[in-house]
PyMOL CGO cylinders between C-alpha atoms (Angstrom):
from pymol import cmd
from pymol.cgo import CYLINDER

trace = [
    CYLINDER, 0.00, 0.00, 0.00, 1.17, 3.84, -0.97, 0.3, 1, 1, 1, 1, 1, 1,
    CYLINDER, 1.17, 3.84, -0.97, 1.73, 6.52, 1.55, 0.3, 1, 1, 1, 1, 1, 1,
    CYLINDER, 1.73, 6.52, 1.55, -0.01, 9.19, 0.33, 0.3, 1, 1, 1, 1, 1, 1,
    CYLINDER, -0.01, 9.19, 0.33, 1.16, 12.83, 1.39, 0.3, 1, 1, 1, 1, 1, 1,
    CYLINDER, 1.16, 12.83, 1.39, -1.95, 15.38, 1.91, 0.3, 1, 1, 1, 1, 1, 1,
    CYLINDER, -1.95, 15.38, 1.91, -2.66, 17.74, -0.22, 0.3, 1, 1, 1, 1, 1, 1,
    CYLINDER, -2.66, 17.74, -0.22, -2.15, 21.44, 0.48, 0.3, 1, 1, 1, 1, 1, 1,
    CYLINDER, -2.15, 21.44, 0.48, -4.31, 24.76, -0.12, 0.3, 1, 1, 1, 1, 1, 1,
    CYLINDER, -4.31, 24.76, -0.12, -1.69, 26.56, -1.80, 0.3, 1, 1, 1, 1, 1, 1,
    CYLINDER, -1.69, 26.56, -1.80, -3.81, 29.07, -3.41, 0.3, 1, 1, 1, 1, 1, 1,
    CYLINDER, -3.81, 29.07, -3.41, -7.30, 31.25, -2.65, 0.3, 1, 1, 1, 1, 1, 1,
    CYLINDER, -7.30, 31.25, -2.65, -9.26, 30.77, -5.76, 0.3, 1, 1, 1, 1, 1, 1,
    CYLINDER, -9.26, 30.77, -5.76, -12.69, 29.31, -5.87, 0.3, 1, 1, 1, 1, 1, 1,
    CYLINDER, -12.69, 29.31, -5.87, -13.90, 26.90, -8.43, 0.3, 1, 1, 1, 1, 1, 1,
    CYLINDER, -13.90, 26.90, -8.43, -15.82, 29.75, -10.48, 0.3, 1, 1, 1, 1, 1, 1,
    CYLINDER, -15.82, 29.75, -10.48, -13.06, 31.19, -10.29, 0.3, 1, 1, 1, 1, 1, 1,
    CYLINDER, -13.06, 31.19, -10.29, -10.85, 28.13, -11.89, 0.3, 1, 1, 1, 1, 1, 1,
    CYLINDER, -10.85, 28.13, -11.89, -13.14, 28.05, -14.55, 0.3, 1, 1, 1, 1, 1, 1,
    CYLINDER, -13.14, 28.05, -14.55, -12.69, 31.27, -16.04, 0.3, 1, 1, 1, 1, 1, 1,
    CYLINDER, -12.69, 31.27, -16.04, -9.20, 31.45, -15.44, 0.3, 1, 1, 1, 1, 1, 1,
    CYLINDER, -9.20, 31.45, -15.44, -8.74, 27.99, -17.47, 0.3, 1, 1, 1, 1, 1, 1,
    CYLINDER, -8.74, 27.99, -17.47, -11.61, 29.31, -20.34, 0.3, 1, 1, 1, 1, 1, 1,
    CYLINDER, -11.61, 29.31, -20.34, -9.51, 31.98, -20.43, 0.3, 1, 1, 1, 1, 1, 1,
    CYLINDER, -9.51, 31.98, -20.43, -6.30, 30.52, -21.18, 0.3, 1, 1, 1, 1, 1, 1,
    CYLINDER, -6.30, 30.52, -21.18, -7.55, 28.29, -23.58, 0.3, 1, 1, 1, 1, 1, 1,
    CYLINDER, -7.55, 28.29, -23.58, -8.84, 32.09, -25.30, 0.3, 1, 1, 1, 1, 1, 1,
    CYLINDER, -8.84, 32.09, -25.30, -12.68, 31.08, -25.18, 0.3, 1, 1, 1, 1, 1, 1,
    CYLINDER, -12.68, 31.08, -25.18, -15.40, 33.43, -24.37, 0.3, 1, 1, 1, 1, 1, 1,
    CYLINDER, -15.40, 33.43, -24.37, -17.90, 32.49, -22.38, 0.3, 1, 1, 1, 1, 1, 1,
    CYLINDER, -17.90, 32.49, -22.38, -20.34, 31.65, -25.50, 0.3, 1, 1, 1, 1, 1, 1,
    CYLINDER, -20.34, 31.65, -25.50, -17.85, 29.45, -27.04, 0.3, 1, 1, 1, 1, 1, 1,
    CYLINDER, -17.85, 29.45, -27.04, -17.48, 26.95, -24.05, 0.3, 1, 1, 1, 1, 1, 1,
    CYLINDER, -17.48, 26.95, -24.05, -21.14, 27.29, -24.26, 0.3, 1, 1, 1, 1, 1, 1,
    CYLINDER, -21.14, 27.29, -24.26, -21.47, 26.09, -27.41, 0.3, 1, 1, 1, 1, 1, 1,
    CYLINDER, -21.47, 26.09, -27.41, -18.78, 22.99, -26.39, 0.3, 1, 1, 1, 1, 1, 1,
    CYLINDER, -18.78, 22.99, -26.39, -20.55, 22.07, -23.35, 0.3, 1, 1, 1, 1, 1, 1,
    CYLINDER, -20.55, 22.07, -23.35, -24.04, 22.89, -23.97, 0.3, 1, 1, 1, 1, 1, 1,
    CYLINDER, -24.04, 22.89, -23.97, -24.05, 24.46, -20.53, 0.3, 1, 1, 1, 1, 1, 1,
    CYLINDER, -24.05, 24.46, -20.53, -26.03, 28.16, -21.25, 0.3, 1, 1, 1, 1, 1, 1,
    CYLINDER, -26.03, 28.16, -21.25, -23.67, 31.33, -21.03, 0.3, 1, 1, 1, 1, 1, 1,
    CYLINDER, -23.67, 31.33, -21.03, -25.79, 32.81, -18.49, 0.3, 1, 1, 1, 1, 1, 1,
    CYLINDER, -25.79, 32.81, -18.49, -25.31, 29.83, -16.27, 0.3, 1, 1, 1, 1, 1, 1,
    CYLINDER, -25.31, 29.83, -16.27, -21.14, 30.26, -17.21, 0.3, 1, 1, 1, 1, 1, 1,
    CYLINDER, -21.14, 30.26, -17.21, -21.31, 33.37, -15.98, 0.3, 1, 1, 1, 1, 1, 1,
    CYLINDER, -21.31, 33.37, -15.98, -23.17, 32.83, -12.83, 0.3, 1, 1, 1, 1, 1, 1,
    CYLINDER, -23.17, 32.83, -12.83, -20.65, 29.43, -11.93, 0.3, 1, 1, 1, 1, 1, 1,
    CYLINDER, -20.65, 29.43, -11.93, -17.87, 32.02, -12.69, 0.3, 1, 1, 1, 1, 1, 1,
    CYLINDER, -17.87, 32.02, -12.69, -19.09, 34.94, -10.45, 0.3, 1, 1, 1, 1, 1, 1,
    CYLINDER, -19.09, 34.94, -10.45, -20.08, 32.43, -7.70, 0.3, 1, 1, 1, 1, 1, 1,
    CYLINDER, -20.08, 32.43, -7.70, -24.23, 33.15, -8.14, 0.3, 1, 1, 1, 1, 1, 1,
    CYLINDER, -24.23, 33.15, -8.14, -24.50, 29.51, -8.90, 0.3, 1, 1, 1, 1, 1, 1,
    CYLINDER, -24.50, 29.51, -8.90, -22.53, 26.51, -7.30, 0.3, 1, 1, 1, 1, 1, 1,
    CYLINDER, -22.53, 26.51, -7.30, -20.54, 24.50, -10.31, 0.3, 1, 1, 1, 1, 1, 1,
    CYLINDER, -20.54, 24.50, -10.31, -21.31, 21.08, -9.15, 0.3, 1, 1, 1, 1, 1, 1,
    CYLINDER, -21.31, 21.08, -9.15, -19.97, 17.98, -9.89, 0.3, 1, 1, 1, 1, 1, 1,
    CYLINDER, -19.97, 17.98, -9.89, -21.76, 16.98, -13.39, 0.3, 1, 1, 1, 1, 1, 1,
    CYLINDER, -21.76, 16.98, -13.39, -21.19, 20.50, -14.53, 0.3, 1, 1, 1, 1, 1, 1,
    CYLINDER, -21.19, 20.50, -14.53, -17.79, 20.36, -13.44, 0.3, 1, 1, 1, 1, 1, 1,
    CYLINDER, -17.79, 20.36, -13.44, -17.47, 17.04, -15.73, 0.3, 1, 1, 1, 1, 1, 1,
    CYLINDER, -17.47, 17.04, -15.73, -19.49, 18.56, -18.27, 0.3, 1, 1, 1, 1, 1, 1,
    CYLINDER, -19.49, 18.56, -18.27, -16.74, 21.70, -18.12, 0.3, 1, 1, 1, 1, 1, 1,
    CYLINDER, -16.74, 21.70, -18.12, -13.76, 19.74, -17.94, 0.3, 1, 1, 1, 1, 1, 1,
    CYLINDER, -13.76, 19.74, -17.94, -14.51, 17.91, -21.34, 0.3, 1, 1, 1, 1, 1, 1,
    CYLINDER, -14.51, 17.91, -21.34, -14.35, 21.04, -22.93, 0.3, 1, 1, 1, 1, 1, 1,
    CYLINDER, -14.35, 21.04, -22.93, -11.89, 22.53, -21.05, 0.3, 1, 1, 1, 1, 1, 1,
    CYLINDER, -11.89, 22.53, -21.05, -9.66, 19.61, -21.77, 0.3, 1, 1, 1, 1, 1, 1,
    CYLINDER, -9.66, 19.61, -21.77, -8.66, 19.63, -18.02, 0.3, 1, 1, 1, 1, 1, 1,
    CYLINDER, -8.66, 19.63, -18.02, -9.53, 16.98, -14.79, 0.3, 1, 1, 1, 1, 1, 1,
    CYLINDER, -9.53, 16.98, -14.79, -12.85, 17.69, -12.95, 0.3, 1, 1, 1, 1, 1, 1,
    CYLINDER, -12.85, 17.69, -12.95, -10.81, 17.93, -9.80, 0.3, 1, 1, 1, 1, 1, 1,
    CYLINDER, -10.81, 17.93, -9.80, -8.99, 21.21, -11.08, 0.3, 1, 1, 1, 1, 1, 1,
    CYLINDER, -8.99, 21.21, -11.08, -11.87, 23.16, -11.26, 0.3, 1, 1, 1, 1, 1, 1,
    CYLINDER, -11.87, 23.16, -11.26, -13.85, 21.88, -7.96, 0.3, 1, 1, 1, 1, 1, 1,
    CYLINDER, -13.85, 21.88, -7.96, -10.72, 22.00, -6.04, 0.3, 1, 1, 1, 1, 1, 1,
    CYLINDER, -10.72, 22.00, -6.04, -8.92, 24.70, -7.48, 0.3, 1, 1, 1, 1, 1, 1,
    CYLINDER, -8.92, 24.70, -7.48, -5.75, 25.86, -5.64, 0.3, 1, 1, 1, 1, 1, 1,
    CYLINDER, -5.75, 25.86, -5.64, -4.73, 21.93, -4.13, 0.3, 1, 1, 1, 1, 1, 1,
    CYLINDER, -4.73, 21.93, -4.13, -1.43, 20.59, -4.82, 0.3, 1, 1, 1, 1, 1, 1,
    CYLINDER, -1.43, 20.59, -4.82, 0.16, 17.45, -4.03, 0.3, 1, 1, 1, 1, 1, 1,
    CYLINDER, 0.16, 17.45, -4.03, 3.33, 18.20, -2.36, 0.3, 1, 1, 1, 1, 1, 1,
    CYLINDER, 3.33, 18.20, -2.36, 6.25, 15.79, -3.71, 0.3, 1, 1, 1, 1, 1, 1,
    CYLINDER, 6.25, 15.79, -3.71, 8.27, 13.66, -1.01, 0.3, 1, 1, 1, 1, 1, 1,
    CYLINDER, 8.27, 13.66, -1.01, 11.57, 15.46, -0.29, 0.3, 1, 1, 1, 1, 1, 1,
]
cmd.load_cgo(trace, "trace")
Protein backbone atom coordinates (compact mmCIF):
# COMPACT_ATOMS: atom_id res chain seq x y z
CA UNK A 1 0.00 0.00 0.00
CA UNK A 2 1.17 3.84 -0.97
CA UNK A 3 1.73 6.52 1.55
CA UNK A 4 -0.01 9.19 0.33
CA UNK A 5 1.16 12.83 1.39
CA UNK A 6 -1.95 15.38 1.91
CA UNK A 7 -2.66 17.74 -0.22
CA UNK A 8 -2.15 21.44 0.48
CA UNK A 9 -4.31 24.76 -0.12
CA UNK A 10 -1.69 26.56 -1.80
CA UNK A 11 -3.81 29.07 -3.41
CA UNK A 12 -7.30 31.25 -2.65
CA UNK A 13 -9.26 30.77 -5.76
CA UNK A 14 -12.69 29.31 -5.87
CA UNK A 15 -13.90 26.90 -8.43
CA UNK A 16 -15.82 29.75 -10.48
CA UNK A 17 -13.06 31.19 -10.29
CA UNK A 18 -10.85 28.13 -11.89
CA UNK A 19 -13.14 28.05 -14.55
CA UNK A 20 -12.69 31.27 -16.04
CA UNK A 21 -9.20 31.45 -15.44
CA UNK A 22 -8.74 27.99 -17.47
CA UNK A 23 -11.61 29.31 -20.34
CA UNK A 24 -9.51 31.98 -20.43
CA UNK A 25 -6.30 30.52 -21.18
CA UNK A 26 -7.55 28.29 -23.58
CA UNK A 27 -8.84 32.09 -25.30
CA UNK A 28 -12.68 31.08 -25.18
CA UNK A 29 -15.40 33.43 -24.37
CA UNK A 30 -17.90 32.49 -22.38
CA UNK A 31 -20.34 31.65 -25.50
CA UNK A 32 -17.85 29.45 -27.04
CA UNK A 33 -17.48 26.95 -24.05
CA UNK A 34 -21.14 27.29 -24.26
CA UNK A 35 -21.47 26.09 -27.41
CA UNK A 36 -18.78 22.99 -26.39
CA UNK A 37 -20.55 22.07 -23.35
CA UNK A 38 -24.04 22.89 -23.97
CA UNK A 39 -24.05 24.46 -20.53
CA UNK A 40 -26.03 28.16 -21.25
CA UNK A 41 -23.67 31.33 -21.03
CA UNK A 42 -25.79 32.81 -18.49
CA UNK A 43 -25.31 29.83 -16.27
CA UNK A 44 -21.14 30.26 -17.21
CA UNK A 45 -21.31 33.37 -15.98
CA UNK A 46 -23.17 32.83 -12.83
CA UNK A 47 -20.65 29.43 -11.93
CA UNK A 48 -17.87 32.02 -12.69
CA UNK A 49 -19.09 34.94 -10.45
CA UNK A 50 -20.08 32.43 -7.70
CA UNK A 51 -24.23 33.15 -8.14
CA UNK A 52 -24.50 29.51 -8.90
CA UNK A 53 -22.53 26.51 -7.30
CA UNK A 54 -20.54 24.50 -10.31
CA UNK A 55 -21.31 21.08 -9.15
CA UNK A 56 -19.97 17.98 -9.89
CA UNK A 57 -21.76 16.98 -13.39
CA UNK A 58 -21.19 20.50 -14.53
CA UNK A 59 -17.79 20.36 -13.44
CA UNK A 60 -17.47 17.04 -15.73
CA UNK A 61 -19.49 18.56 -18.27
CA UNK A 62 -16.74 21.70 -18.12
CA UNK A 63 -13.76 19.74 -17.94
CA UNK A 64 -14.51 17.91 -21.34
CA UNK A 65 -14.35 21.04 -22.93
CA UNK A 66 -11.89 22.53 -21.05
CA UNK A 67 -9.66 19.61 -21.77
CA UNK A 68 -8.66 19.63 -18.02
CA UNK A 69 -9.53 16.98 -14.79
CA UNK A 70 -12.85 17.69 -12.95
CA UNK A 71 -10.81 17.93 -9.80
CA UNK A 72 -8.99 21.21 -11.08
CA UNK A 73 -11.87 23.16 -11.26
CA UNK A 74 -13.85 21.88 -7.96
CA UNK A 75 -10.72 22.00 -6.04
CA UNK A 76 -8.92 24.70 -7.48
CA UNK A 77 -5.75 25.86 -5.64
CA UNK A 78 -4.73 21.93 -4.13
CA UNK A 79 -1.43 20.59 -4.82
CA UNK A 80 0.16 17.45 -4.03
CA UNK A 81 3.33 18.20 -2.36
CA UNK A 82 6.25 15.79 -3.71
CA UNK A 83 8.27 13.66 -1.01
CA UNK A 84 11.57 15.46 -0.29
Amino acid sequence: MRNYLPAKKRVDVTPGESVRIIRELQGLSQTQLSALCGIPQTTISSIENGRVNLGVERAKTLAVALHCHPAVLVFPGWQLDTAA
